[in-house]
KOLGUZA-753513 format. One record per residue (C-alpha): residue number from 1; residue in three letters; x, y, z. Coordinates in steps of 0.05 Angstrom, whole numbers, plus 5000, padded with zeros to 4 digits. Layout:
N
+-----+------+------+------+------+
: seq : type :   px :   py :   pz :
+-----+------+------+------+------+
: NUM :  ALA :    X :    Y :    Z :
...
+-----+------+------+------+------+
This chain:
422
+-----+------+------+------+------+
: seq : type :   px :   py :   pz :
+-----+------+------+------+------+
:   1 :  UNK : 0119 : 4425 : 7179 :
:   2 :  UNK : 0172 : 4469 : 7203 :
:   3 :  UNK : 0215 : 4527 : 7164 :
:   4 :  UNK : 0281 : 4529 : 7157 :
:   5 :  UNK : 0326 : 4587 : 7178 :
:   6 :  UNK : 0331 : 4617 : 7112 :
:   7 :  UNK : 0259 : 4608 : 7098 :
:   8 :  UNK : 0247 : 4642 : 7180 :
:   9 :  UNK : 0291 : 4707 : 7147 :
:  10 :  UNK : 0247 : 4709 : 7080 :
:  11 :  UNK : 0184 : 4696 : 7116 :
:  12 :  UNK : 0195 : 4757 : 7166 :
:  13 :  UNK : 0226 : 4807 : 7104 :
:  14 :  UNK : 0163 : 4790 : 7061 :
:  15 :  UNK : 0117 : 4800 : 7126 :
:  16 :  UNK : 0086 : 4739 : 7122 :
:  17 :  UNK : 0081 : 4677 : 7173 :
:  18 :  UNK : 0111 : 4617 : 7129 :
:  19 :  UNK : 0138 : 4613 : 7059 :
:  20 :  UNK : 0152 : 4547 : 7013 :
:  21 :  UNK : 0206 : 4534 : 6962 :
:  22 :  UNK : 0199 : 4561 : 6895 :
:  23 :  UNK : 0141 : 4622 : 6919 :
:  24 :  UNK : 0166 : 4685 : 6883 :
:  25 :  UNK : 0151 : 4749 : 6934 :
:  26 :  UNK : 0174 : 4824 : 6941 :
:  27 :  UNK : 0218 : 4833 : 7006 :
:  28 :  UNK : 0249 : 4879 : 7053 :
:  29 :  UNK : 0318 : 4893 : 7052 :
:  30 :  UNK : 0357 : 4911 : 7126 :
:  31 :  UNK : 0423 : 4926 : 7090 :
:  32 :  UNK : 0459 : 4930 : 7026 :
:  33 :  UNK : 0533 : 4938 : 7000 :
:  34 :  UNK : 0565 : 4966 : 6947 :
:  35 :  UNK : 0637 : 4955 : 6924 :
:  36 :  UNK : 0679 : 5008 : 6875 :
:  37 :  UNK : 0669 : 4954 : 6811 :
:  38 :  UNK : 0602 : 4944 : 6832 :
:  39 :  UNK : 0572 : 5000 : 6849 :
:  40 :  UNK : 0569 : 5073 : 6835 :
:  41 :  UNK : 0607 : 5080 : 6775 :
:  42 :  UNK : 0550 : 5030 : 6743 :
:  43 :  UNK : 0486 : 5054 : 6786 :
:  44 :  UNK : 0485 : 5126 : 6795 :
:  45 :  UNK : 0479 : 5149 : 6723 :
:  46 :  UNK : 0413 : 5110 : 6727 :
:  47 :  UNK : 0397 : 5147 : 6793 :
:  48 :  UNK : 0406 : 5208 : 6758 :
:  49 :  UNK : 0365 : 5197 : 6698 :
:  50 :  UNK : 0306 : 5168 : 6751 :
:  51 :  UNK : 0316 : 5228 : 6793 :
:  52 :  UNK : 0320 : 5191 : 6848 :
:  53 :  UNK : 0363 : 5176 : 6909 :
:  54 :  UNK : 0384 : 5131 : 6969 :
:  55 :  UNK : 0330 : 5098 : 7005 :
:  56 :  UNK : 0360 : 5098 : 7072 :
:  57 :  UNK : 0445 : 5119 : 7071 :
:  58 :  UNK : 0448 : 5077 : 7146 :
:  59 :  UNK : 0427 : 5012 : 7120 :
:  60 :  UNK : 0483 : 5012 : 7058 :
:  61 :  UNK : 0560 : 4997 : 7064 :
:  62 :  UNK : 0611 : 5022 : 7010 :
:  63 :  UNK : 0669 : 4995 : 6998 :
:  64 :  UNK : 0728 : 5003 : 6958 :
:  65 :  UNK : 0773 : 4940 : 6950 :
:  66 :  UNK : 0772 : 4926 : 6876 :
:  67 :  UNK : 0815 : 4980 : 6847 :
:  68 :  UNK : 0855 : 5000 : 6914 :
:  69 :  UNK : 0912 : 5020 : 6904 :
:  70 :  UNK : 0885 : 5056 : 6844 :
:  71 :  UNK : 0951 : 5030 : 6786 :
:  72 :  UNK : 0913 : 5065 : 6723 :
:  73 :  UNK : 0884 : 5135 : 6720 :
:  74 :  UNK : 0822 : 5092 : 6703 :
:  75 :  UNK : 0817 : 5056 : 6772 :
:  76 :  UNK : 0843 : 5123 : 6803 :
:  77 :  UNK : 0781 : 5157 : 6772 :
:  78 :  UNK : 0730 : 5093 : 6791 :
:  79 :  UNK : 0756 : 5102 : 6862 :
:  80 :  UNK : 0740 : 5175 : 6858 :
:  81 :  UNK : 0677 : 5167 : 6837 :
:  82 :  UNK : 0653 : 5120 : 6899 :
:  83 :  UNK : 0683 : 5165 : 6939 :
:  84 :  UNK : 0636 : 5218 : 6914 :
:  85 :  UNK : 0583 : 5180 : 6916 :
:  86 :  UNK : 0585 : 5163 : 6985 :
:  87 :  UNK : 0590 : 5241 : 7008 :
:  88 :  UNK : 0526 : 5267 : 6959 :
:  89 :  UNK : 0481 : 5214 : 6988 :
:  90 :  UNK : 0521 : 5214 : 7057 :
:  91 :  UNK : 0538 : 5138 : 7066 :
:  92 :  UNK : 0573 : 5136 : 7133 :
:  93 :  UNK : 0587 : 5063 : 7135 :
:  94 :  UNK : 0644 : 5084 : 7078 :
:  95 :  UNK : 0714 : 5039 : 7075 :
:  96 :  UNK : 0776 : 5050 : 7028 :
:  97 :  UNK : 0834 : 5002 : 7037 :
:  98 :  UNK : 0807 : 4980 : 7104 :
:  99 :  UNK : 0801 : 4916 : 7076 :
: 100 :  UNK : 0756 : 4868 : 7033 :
: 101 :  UNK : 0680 : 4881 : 7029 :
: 102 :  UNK : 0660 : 4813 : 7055 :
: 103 :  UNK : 0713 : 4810 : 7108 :
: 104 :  UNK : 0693 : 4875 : 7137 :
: 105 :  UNK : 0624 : 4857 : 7126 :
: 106 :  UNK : 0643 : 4811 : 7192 :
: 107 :  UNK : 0690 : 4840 : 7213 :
: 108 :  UNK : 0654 : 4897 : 7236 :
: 109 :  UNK : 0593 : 4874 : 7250 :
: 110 :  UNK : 0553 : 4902 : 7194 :
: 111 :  UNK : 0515 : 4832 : 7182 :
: 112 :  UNK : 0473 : 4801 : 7236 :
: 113 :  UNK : 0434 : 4734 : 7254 :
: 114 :  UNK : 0366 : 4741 : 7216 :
: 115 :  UNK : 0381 : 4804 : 7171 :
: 116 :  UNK : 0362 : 4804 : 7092 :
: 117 :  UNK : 0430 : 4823 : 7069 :
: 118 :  UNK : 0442 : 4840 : 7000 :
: 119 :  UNK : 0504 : 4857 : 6960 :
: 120 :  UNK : 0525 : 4871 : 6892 :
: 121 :  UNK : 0580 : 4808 : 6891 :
: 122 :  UNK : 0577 : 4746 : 6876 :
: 123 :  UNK : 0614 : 4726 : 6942 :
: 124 :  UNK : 0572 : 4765 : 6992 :
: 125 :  UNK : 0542 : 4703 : 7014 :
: 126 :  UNK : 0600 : 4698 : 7060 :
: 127 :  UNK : 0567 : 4732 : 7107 :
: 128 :  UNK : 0513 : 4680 : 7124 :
: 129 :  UNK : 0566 : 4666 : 7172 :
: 130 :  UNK : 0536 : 4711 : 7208 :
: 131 :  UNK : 0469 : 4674 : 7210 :
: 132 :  UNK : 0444 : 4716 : 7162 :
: 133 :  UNK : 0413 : 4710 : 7092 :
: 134 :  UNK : 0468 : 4749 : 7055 :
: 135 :  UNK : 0453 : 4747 : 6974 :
: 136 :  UNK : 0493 : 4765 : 6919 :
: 137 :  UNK : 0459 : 4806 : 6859 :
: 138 :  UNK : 0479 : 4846 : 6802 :
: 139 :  UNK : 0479 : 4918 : 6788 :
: 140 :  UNK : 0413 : 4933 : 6762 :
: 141 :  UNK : 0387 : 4890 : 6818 :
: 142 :  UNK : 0425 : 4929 : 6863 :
: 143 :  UNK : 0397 : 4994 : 6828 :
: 144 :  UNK : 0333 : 4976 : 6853 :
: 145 :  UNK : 0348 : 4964 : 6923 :
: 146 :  UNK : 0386 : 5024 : 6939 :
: 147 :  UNK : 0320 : 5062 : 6907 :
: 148 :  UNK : 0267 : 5021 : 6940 :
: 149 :  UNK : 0290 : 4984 : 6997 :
: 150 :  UNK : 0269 : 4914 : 6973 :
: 151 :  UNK : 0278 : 4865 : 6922 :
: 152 :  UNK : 0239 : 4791 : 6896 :
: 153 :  UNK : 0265 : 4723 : 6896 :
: 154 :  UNK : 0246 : 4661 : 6892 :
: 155 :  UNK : 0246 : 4615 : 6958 :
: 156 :  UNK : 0310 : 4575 : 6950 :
: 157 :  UNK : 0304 : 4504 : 6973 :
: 158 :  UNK : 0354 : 4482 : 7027 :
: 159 :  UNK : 0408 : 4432 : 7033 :
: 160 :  UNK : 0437 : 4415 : 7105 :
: 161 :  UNK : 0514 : 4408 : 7107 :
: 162 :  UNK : 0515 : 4362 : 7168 :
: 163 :  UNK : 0589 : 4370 : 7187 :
: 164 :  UNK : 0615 : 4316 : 7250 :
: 165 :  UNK : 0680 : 4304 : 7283 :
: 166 :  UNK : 0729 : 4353 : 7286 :
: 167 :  UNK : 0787 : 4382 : 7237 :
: 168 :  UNK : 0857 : 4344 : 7245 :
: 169 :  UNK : 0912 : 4386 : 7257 :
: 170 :  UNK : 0941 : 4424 : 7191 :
: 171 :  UNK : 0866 : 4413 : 7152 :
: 172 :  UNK : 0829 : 4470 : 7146 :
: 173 :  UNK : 0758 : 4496 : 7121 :
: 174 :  UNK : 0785 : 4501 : 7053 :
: 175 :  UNK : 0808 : 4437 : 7053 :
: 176 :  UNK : 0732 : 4413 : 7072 :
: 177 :  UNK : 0697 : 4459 : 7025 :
: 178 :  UNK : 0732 : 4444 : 6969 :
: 179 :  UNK : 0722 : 4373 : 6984 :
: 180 :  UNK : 0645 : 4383 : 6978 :
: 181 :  UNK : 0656 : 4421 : 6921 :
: 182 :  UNK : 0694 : 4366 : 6888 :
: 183 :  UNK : 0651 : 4318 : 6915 :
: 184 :  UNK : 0587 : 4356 : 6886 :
: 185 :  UNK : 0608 : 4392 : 6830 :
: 186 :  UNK : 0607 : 4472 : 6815 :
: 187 :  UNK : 0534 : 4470 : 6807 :
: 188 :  UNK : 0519 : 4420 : 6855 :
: 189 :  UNK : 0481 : 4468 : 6904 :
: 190 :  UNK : 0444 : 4506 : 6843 :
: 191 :  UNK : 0406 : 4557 : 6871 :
: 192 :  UNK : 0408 : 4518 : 6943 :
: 193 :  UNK : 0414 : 4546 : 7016 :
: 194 :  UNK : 0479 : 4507 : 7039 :
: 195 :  UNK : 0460 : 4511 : 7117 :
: 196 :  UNK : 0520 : 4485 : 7160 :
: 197 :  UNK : 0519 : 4460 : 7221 :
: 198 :  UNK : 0537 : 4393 : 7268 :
: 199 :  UNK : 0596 : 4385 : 7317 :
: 200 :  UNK : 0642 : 4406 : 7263 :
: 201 :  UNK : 0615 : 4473 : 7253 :
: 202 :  UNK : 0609 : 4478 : 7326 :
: 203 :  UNK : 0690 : 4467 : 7334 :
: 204 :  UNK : 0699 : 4520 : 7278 :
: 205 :  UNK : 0719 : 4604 : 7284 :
: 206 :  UNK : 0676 : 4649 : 7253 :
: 207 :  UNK : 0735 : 4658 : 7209 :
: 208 :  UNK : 0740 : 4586 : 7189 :
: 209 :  UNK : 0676 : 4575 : 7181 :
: 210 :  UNK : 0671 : 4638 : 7136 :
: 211 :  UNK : 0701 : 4603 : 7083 :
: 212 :  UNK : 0652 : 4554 : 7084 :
: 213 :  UNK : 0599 : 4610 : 7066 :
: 214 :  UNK : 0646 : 4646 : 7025 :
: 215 :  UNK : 0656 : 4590 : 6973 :
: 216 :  UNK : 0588 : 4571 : 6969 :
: 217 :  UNK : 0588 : 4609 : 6908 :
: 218 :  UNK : 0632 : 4567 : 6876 :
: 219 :  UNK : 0585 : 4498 : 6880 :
: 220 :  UNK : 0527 : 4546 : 6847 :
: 221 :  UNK : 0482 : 4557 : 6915 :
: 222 :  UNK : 0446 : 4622 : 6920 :
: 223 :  UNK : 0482 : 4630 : 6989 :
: 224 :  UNK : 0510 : 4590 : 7057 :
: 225 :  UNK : 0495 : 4604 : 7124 :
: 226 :  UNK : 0517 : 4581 : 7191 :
: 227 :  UNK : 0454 : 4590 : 7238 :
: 228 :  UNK : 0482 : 4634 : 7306 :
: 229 :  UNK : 0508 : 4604 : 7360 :
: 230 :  UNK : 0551 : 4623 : 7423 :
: 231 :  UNK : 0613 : 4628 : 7381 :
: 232 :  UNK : 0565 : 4683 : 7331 :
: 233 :  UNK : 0543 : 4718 : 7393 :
: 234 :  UNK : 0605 : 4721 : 7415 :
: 235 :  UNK : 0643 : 4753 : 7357 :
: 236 :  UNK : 0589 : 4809 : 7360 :
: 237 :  UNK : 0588 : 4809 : 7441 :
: 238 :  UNK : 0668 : 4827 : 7421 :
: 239 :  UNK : 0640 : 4887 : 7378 :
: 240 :  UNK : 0598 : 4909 : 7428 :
: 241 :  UNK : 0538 : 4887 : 7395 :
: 242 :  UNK : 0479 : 4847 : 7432 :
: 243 :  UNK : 0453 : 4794 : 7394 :
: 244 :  UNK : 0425 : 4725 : 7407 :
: 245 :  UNK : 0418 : 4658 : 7381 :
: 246 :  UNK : 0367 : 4666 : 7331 :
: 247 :  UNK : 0333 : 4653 : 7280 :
: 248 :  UNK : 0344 : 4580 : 7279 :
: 249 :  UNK : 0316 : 4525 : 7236 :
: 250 :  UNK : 0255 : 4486 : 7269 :
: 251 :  UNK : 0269 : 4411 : 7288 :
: 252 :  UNK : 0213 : 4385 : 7232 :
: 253 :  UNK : 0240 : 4435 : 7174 :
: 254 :  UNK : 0248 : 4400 : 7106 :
: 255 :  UNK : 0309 : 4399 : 7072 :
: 256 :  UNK : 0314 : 4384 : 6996 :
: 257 :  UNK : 0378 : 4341 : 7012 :
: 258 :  UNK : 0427 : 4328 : 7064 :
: 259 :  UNK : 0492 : 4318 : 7055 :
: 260 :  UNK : 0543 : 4286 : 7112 :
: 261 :  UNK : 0615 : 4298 : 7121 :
: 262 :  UNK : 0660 : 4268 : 7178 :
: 263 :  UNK : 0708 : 4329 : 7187 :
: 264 :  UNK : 0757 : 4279 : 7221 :
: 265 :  UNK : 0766 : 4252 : 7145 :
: 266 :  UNK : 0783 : 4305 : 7104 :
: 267 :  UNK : 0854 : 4320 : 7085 :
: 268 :  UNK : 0887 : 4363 : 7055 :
: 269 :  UNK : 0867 : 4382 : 6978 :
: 270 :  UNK : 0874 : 4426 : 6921 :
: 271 :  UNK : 0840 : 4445 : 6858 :
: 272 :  UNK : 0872 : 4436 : 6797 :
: 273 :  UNK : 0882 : 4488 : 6752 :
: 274 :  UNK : 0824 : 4517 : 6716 :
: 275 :  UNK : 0766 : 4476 : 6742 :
: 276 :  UNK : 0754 : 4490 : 6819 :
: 277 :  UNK : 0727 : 4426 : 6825 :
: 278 :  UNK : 0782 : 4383 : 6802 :
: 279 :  UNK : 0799 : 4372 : 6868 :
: 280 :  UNK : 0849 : 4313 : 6892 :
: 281 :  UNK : 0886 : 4298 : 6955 :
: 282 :  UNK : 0959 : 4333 : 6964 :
: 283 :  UNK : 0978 : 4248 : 6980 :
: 284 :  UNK : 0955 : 4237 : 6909 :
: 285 :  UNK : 0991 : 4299 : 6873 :
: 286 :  UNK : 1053 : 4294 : 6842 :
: 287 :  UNK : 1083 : 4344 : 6876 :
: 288 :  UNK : 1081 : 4399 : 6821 :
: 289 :  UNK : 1132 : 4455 : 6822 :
: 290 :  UNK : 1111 : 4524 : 6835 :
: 291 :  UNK : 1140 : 4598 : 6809 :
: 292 :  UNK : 1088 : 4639 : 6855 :
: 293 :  UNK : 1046 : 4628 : 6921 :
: 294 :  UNK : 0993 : 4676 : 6938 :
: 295 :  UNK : 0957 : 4691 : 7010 :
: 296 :  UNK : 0905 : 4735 : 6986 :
: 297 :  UNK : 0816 : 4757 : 6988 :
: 298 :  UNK : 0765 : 4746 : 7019 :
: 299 :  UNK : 0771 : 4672 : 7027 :
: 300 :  UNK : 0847 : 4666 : 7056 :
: 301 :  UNK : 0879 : 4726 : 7086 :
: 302 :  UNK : 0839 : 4741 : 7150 :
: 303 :  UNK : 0886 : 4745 : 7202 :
: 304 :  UNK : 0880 : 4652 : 7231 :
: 305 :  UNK : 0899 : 4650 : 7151 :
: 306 :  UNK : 0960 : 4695 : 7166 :
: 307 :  UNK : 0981 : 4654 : 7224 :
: 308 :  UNK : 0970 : 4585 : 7191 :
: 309 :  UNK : 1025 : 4609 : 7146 :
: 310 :  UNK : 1070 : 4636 : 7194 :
: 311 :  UNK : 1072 : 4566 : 7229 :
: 312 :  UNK : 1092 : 4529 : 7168 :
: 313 :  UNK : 1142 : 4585 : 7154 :
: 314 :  UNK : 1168 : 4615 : 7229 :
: 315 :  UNK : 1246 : 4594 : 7224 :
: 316 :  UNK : 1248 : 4575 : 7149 :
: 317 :  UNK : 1251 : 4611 : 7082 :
: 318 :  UNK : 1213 : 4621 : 7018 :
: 319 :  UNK : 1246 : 4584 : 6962 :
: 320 :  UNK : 1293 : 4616 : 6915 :
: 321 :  UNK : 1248 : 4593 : 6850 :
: 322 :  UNK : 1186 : 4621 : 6887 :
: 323 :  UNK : 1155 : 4689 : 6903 :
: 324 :  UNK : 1106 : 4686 : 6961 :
: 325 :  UNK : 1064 : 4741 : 6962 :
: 326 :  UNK : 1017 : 4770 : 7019 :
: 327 :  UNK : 0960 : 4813 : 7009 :
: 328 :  UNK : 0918 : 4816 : 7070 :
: 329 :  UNK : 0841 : 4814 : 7081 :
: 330 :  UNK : 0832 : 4875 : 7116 :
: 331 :  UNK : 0888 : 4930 : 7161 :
: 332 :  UNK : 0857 : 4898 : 7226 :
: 333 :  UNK : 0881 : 4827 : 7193 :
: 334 :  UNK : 0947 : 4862 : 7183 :
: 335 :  UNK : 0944 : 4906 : 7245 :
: 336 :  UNK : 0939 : 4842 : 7293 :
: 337 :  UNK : 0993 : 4806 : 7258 :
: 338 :  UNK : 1035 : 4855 : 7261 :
: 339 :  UNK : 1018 : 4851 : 7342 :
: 340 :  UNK : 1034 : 4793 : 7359 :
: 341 :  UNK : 1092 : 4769 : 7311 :
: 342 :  UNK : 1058 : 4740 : 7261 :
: 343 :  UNK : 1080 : 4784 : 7205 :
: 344 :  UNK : 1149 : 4794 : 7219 :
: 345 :  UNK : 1155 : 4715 : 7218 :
: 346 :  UNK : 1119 : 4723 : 7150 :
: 347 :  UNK : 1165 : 4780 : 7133 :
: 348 :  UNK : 1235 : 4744 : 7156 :
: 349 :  UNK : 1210 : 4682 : 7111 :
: 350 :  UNK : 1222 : 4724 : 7050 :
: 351 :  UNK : 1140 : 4740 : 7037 :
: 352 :  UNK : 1135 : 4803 : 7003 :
: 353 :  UNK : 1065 : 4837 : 7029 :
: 354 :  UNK : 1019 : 4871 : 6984 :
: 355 :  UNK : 0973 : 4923 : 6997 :
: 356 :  UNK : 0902 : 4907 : 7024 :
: 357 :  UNK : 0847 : 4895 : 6973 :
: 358 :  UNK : 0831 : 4839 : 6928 :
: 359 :  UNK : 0894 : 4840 : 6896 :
: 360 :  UNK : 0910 : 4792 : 6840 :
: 361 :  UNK : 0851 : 4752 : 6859 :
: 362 :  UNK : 0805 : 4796 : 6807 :
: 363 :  UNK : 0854 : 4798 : 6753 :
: 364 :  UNK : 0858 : 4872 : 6772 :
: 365 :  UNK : 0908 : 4885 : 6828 :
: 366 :  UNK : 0986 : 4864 : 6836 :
: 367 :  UNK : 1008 : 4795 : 6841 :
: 368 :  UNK : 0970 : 4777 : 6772 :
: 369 :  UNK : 1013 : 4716 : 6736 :
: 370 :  UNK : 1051 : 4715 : 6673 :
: 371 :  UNK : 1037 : 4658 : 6622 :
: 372 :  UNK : 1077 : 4592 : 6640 :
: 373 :  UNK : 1069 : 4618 : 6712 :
: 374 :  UNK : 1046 : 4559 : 6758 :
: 375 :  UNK : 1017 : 4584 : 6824 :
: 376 :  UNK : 0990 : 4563 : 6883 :
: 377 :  UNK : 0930 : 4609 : 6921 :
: 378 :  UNK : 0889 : 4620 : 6986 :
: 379 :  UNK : 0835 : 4647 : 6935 :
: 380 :  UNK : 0775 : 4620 : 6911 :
: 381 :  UNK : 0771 : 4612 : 6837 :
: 382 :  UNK : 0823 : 4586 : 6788 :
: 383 :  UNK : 0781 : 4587 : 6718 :
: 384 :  UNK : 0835 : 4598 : 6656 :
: 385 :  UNK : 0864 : 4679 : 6660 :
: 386 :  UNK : 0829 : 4685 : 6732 :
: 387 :  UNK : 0885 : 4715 : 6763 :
: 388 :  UNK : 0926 : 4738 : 6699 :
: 389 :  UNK : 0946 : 4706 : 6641 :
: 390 :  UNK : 0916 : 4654 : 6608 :
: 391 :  UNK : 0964 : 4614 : 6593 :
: 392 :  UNK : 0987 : 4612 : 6670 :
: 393 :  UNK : 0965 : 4549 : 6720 :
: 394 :  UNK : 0932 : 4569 : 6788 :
: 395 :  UNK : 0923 : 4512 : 6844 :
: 396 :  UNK : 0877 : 4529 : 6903 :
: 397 :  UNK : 0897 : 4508 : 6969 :
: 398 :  UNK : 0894 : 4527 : 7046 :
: 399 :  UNK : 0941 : 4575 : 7081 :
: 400 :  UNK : 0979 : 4515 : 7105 :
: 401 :  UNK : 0986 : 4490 : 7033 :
: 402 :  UNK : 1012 : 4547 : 7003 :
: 403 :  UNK : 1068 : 4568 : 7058 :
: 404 :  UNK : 1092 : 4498 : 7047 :
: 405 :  UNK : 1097 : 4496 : 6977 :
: 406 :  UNK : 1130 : 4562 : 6979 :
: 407 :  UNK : 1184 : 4541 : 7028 :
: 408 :  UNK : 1197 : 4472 : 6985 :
: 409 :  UNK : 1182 : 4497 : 6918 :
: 410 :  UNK : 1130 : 4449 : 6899 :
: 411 :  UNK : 1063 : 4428 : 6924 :
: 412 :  UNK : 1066 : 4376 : 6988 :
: 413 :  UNK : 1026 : 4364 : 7052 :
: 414 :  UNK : 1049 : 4415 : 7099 :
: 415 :  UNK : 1041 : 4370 : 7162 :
: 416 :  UNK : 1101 : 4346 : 7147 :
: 417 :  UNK : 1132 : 4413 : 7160 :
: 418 :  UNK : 1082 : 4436 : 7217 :
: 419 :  UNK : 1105 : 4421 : 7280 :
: 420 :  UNK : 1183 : 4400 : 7255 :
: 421 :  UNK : 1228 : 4451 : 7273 :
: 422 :  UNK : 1270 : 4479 : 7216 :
+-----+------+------+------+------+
């Protein structure tokens, strides 16, 4: 009986030749992160107490994205904190405003096929994009990482996301994961391995298929991955990193479940407010009106999230009822917009572009919503007071969706608008 990839990663961090699902065991870590909510500010009184330090500052990224730009003297003082932290225990691998932790976390190359990648964030598992096993933990989790080098788990079982056919034009990965998500639920993959893969996958962008991984937290699943492929090792080639592709799952591995999806199928969706799962086809809305749209985090403001919106909005303009507002994954997100047009399309549309970071997305940042707000967002939760008030209404929706709503004022399937000249 074979192992699957996830099980290939555990097996080789706990030095051991095979695991099973559901064994408990201690394992090595290859790299951590840190973000400014998550990190110092709550860990390093503890270090201090314990007298201890950093296991190894080249295996841990820092990141500051959660309170950038710094609107309080409290966030200003959380941001100088990390920064402090990172120059006593001499973290190189130290970003502020570069962008979002999990973007840069592939972005840059940090995470790579077969690592045991932890991070103290619920959505790190976007990085199993990377073919990775890239788990999300708490603080005092974290705590013991950073001091140690390893942590335990349990051997999650796996589920195989078996994705054929290809993606029509104007649907989008967040369009098929929130289909799965409203197919199975927000703890349909409970402490499961979602690993992706089939000729859909294959068709996919490491940036696409990022937010496949990315919202695995939000069906319950300890983590996603994508296995690597050419398109992985290619992305890192791009980086000037060597990698190959490896680890894979064996042909006889044993999955818990499998579920199938016929890409060619899905169309675009959204999640109704406060339950991401509520999700129903745009053909089936009733074309709610919308005060705000948001391109923003992790999930939907790399830079192919950028352009999706600047083909549904090159030549037209933002509504007068709306305010679009732009808040981009990372600078090199912005930085290549900005190259090749992108963001003055965005720009002469009437989007108003926020600083990089996570934004409204949190709660935390600018863009947040006023009550009786109705909004439409690239994000990836929409639970009551998620991104501001309570009493506002948050829709989640692809880049395409929410360029189109905020060019009509209310949400509609932006292939009508894609590919019709204004």
């Amino acid at each position: 009986m074979g192992m699957t990839v996830a099980e290939k990663i555990i097996a080789r961090a706990a030095h051991r030749d095979r695991v099973q699902p559901d064994e408990i065991l201690w394992v090595d870590v290859d790299l951590a992160m840190m973000h400014d909510s998550s990190g110092p500010r709550r860990i390093w009184p503890a270090l201090e107490r314990l007298e201890m330090g950093v296991w190894d500052p080249d295996r841990v990224v820092l990141v500051c994205d959660h309170y950038v730009p710094a609107n309080t003297v409290a966030a200003a003082e959380i941001l100088q904190t990390t920064r402090r932290f990172a120059n006593a225990f001499g973290i190189t691998r130290f970003h502020e405003a570069d962008g979002i932790a999990h973007t840069l976390m592939v972005e840059k190359g940090y995470a790579q096929p077969g690592m045991m990648y932890l991070g103290s964030d619920s959505h790190t598992c976007t990085a199993g994009v990377m073919g990775c096993l890239a788990l999300g933990v708490g603080s005092t989790d974290m705590l013991g990482i950073i001091t140690t080098g390893q942590t335990w788990l349990r051997v999650p079982h796996s589920i195989r996301v078996q994705v054929d056919g290809e993606l029509s034009t104007g649907v989008t990965a967040k369009d098929l994961i929130l289909t799965i998500i409203g197919d199975k639920g927000m703890d349909g993959g409970l402490y499961r391995v979602l690993e992706f893969g089939g000729s859909g996958i294959d068709a996919m962008s490491v940036q696409e298929r990022s937010v496949l991984t990315n919202m695995c937290a939000e069906i319950g699943a300890k983590t996603g991955i994508v296995p690597s492929d050419r398109i992985t090792v290619k992305h890192l080639a791009s980086l000037g990193i060597d990698a190959d592709e490896s680890p894979t799952s064996e042909s006889d591995a044993v999955y818990e479940q499998v579920w199938n999806y016929n890409a060619t199928d899905v169309e675009p969706v959204v999640a109704r407010p406060n339950r991401h799962d509520d999700v129903i086809p745009i053909s089936s809305l009733d074309a709610p009106a919308v005060t705000r749209a948001y391109i923003g985090s992790c999930t939907g403001a790399k830079y192919e999230d950028l352009a999706m919106a600047a083909e549904v909005l090159r030549g037209r303009h933002v509504a007068e009822t709306v305010l679009l507002q732009i808040a981009p994954a990372s600078r090199e997100a912005l930085q290549q917009a900005m190259d090749d047009g992108t963001a003055q399309a965005l720009m002469e549309a009437g989007a108003h572009f926020l600083s990089t970071g996570c934004g409204a997305c949190p709660g935390i940042g600018a863009g947040i919503l006023a009550a009786g707000e109705v909004s439409i967002s690239t994000t990836n939760r929409n639970f009551r007071g998620r991104m501001g008030s309570p009493e506002s209404s948050l829709y989640l929706g692809s880049p395409y969706s929410v360029a189109a709503a905020a060019v009509v004022g209310k949400i509609i399937d932006a292939r009508e608008l894609i590919g019709d000249s204004p």
